[in-house]
C-alpha positions as CSV (number, residue, x, y, z in Angstrom):
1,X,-35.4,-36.5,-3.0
2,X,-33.7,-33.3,-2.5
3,X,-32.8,-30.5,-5.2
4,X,-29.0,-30.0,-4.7
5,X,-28.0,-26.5,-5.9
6,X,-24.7,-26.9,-8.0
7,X,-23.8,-23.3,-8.2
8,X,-22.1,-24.5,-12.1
9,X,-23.5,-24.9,-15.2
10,X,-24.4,-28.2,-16.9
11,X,-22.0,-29.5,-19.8
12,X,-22.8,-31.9,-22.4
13,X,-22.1,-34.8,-22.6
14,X,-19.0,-36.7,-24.4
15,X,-20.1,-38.7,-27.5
16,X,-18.3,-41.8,-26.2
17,X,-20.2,-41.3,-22.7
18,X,-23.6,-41.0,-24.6
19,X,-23.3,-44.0,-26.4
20,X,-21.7,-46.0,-23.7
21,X,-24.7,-44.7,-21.6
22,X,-27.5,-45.2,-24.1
23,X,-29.6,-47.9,-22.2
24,X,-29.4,-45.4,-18.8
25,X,-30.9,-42.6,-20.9
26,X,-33.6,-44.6,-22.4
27,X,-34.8,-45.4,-18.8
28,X,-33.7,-42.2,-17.6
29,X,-36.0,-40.7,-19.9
30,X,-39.1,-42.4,-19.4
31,X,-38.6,-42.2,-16.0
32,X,-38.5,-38.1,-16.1
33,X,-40.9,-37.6,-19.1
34,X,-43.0,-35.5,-17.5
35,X,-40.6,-33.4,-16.7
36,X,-39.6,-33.3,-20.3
37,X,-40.7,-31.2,-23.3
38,X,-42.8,-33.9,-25.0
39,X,-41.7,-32.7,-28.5
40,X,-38.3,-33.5,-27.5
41,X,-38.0,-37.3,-28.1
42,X,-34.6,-37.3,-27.3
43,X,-32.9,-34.8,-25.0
44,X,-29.4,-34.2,-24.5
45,X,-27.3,-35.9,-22.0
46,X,-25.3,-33.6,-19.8
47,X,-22.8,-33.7,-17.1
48,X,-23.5,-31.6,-13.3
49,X,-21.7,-32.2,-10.2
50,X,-20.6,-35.5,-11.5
51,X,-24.0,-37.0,-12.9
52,X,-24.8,-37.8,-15.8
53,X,-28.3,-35.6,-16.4
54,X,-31.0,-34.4,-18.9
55,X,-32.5,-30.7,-18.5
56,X,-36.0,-30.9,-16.9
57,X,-38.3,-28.5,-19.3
58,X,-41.4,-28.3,-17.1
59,X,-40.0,-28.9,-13.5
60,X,-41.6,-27.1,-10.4
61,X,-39.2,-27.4,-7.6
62,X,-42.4,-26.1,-5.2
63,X,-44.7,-28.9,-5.9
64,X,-41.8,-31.6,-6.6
65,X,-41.3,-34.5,-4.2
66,X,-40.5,-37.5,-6.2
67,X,-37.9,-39.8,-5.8
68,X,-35.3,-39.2,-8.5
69,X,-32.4,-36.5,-7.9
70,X,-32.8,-33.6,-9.2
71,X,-30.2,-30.6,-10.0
72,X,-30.1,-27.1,-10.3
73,X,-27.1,-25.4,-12.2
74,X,-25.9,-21.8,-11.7
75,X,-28.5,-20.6,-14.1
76,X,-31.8,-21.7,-12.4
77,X,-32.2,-24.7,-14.8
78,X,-33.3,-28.4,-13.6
79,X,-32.0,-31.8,-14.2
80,X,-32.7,-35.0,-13.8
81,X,-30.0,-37.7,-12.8
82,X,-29.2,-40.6,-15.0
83,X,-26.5,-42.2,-13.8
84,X,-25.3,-41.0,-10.2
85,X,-21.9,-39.4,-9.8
86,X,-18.7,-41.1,-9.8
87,X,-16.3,-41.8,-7.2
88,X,-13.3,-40.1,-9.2
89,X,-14.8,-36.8,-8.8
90,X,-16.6,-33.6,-9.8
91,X,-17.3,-32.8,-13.4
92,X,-14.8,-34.6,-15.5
93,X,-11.9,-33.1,-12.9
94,X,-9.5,-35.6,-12.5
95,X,-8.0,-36.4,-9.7
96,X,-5.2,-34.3,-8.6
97,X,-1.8,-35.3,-7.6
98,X,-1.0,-34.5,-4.2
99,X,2.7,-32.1,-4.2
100,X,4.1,-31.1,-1.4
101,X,4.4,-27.5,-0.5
102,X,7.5,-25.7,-1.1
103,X,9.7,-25.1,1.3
104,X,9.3,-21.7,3.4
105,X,11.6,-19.4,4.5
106,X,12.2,-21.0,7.5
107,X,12.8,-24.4,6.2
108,X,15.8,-22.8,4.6
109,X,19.5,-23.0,5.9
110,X,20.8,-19.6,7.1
């Protein structure tokens, strides 16, 4: 799978979206542990580019080719995806309402 540059930093996770996501971790986790600092038992869940992610500790991105996504935030650091992005959006951003523009100076009455 690809590396997708983010070009933002990584966020943690909500409470309610780490225990609502608990399950996803677990396999997340074993599914990236050697990625993972193996005296951290239980990583922190963070939010990139939509995803749901832990930070990879020991990741080469030269001799990686597995199948899981994997992210790269603005400061060279490397996650793993948990739980794919949404549909709603990028990065807890909700969805915007659309406004129409104002009027411009020709639209106006002489």
């Amino acid at each position: 799978m690809p590396i997708i540059d983010t070009g933002k930093k990584a966020t943690t996770a909500s409470n309610s979206a780490i225990s609502a996501l608990h399950s996803e971790k677990q396999k997340g986790i074993a599914k990236w542990k050697s990625y993972l600092d193996p005296r951290n038992t239980n990583p922190d869940l963070y939010v990139l580019a939509g995803a749901y992610v832990v930070r990879l500790d020991r990741f080469d991105p030269k001799t990686y080719n597995g199948p899981g996504t994997v992210y790269e935030d603005k400061s060279g650091h490397y996650y793993g995806e948990i739980v794919p992005p949404s549909d709603q959006g990028d990065d807890d951003i909700p969805p915007q309402p659309s406004r129409g523009m104002p009027p411009s100076s020709d639209d106006e009455d002489d």
